[in-house]
N, C-alpha and C positions, 0 to 999 in steps of 0.2 A: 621474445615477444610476449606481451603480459596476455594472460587469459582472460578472456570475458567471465565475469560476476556470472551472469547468465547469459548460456546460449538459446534459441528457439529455431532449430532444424525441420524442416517441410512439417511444420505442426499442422494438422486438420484434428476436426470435431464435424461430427454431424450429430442429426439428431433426426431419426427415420432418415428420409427423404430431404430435411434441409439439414444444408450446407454452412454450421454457424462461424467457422476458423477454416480456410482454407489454404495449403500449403504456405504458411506462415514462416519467415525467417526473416532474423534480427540476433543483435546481441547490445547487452548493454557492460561495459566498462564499470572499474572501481573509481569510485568518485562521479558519476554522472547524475545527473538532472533529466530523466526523460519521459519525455509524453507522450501518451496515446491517442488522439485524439479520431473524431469519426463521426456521420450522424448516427443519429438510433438503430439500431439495428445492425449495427456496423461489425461487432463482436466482440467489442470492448473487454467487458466483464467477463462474458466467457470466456477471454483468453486466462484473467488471471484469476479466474477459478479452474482453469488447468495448471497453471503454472504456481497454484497455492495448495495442489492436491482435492479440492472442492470437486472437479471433475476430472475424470479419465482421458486421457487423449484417443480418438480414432485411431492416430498416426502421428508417429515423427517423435522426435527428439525433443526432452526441456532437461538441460544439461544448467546445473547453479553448482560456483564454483568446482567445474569440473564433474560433480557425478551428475548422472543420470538420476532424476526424479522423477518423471512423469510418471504417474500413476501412486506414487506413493501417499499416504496417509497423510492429510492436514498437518498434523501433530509432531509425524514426523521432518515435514519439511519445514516447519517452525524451529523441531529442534536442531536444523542444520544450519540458521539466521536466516530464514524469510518469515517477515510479519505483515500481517496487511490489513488494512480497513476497509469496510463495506460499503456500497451505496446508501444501502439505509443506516440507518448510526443502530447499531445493538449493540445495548449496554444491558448490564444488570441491578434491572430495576429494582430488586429489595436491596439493593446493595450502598454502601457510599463512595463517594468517588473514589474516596482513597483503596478502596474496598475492589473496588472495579479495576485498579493499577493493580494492588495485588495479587489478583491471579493470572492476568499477566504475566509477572513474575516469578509465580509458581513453576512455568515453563522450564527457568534456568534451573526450580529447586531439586536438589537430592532425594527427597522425602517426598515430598510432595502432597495433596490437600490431605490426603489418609493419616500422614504420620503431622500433619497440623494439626486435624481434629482429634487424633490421641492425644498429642501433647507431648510426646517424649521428648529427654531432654536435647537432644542433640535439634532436634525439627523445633521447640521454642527457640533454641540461640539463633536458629538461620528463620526464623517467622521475624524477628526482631530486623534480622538483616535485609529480612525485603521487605518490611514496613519503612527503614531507612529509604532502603532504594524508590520505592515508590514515590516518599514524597520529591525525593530528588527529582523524577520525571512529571512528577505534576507544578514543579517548580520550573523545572525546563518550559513547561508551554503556559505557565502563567493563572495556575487552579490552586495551589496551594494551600490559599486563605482558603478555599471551599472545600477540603480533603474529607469532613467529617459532615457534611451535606449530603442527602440523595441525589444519587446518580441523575435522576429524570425531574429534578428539582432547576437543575441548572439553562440556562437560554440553550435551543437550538446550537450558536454556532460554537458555545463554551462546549455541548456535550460531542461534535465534531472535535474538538480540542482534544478532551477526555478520551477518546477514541485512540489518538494518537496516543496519547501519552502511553496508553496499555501497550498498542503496539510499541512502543520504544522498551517498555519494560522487559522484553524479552530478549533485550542487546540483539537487535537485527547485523547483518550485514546488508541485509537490501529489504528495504521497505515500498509495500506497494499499495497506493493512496486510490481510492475506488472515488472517484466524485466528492473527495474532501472538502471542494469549494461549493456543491451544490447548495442552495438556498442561503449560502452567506451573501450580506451587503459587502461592497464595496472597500468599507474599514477594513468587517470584518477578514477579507481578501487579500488585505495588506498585511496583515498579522500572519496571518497562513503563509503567509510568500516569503517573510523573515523568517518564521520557524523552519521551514523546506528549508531555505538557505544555510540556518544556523546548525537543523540535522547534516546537512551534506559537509559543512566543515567539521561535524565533530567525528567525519569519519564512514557516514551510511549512504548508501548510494539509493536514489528513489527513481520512481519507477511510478508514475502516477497516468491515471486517467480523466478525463476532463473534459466539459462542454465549456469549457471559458474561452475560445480561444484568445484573446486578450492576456489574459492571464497566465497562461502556459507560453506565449510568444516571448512575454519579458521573464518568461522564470528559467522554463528549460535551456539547455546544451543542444538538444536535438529534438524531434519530433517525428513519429510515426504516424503516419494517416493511412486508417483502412476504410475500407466502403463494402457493404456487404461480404466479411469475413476477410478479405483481401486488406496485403500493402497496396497502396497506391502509390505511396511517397515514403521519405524519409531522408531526413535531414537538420541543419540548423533554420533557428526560425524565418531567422532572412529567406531561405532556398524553397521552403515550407508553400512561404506566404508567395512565392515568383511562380509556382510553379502550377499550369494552366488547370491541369486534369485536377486537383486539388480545388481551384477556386471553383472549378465547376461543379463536381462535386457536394463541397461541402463549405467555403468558407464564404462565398458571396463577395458581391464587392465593398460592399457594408461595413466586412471585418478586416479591410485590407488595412 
């Protein structure tokens, strides 16, 4: 039996008195598509700021690729292949795009930004090789022509783009997309839903959260619905969309 990418065993979180992740369990598969969805407050983000090291768990298990991480350092679980994007887009801003990819990439480096800003020669010959890789990744989502532009120069749904792209630079096994599609149009949407699709064939398994649900019904594999820190559901989006405590909930009949 193949192992889950990531496990998440009776996870809770508080914080004082409220209750943000409550005995929380799922797993997601190599090669999957899947979503979180929920209304506000639901615990969305909190989860994968436990599950990205951002925050400590209360309780319970977040088991990727077999070890135990919960509680461990950001940096550290980046360097184990989980990347992730934020709800708000933070990027660096004196920076240029291309500039913004590669530190990123620095994640995989040997050397790292200290033995950059020396210069020695072994950290130039691998600077060179993540300057390659970079634009590769800004090629991948379509920023290329803009690699030598400011960061915060570029449109809204380009610098969600640019977001991505960082996160890819650190060769994820499993990427996790915090409201990627917030504030894009509808185009914009379609593009994001090719890219998701074309990261999953090239191999990474995502893991995304989202108020679209439109969006997530034709993208994902399955779907996780929570409501005030709780599953409530989980499934494919057909089973999602049938299922009663859900539309009550959160999806209305509107989005059926």
């Amino acid at each position: 039996m193949q192992t889950p990418l990531l496990e998440v065993r009776n996870l809770r979180k508080d914080f004082g008195g409220l209750m943000a992740v409550l005995d929380l369990e799922f797993g997601v598969e190599p090669g999957e598509i899947v979503a979180v969805i929920g209304p506000n407050g639901a615990g969305k983000t909190t989860l994968f700021n436990l599950i990205s090291g951002v925050l400590p768990p209360t309780q319970g298990q977040i088991r990727f690729w077999g070890r135990e991480v919960g509680g461990l350092p950001p940096h550290v679980i980046a360097g184990l292949g989980l990347a992730r994007t934020f709800q708000s887009v933070q990027l660096f801003g004196n920076m240029t795009v291309l500039e913004n990819v590669m530190v990123g990439r620095h994640v995989k480096s040997g050397y790292g930004l200290l033995g950059a800003a020396l210069r020695a020669p072994r950290a130039r010959a691998e600077e060179q090789q993540i300057h390659t890789a970079a634009l590769a990744q800004l090629a991948r989502v379509g920023l290329a022509d803009r690699a030598h532009e400011n960061a915060l120069s570029l449109p809204f749904g380009q610098q969600r783009l640019l977001e991505i792209a960082r996160a890819l630079a650190t060769e994820p096994r499993l990427l996790l997309l915090d409201e990627a599609g917030s504030g894009l149009s509808r185009a914009e949407k379609e593009v994001l839903d090719r890219l998701i699709r074309t990261i999953r064939a090239d191999g990474v398994t995502v893991l995304l959260v989202e108020h679209d649900t439109r969006f997530v019904m034709e993208l994902a594999d399955r779907i996780i619905v929570l409501e005030y820190g709780q599953k409530i559901a989980e499934g494919t989006p057909a089973e999602v969309q049938a299922d009663r405590q859900v539309i009550a909930a959160y999806l209305g009949e509107e989005t059926m």
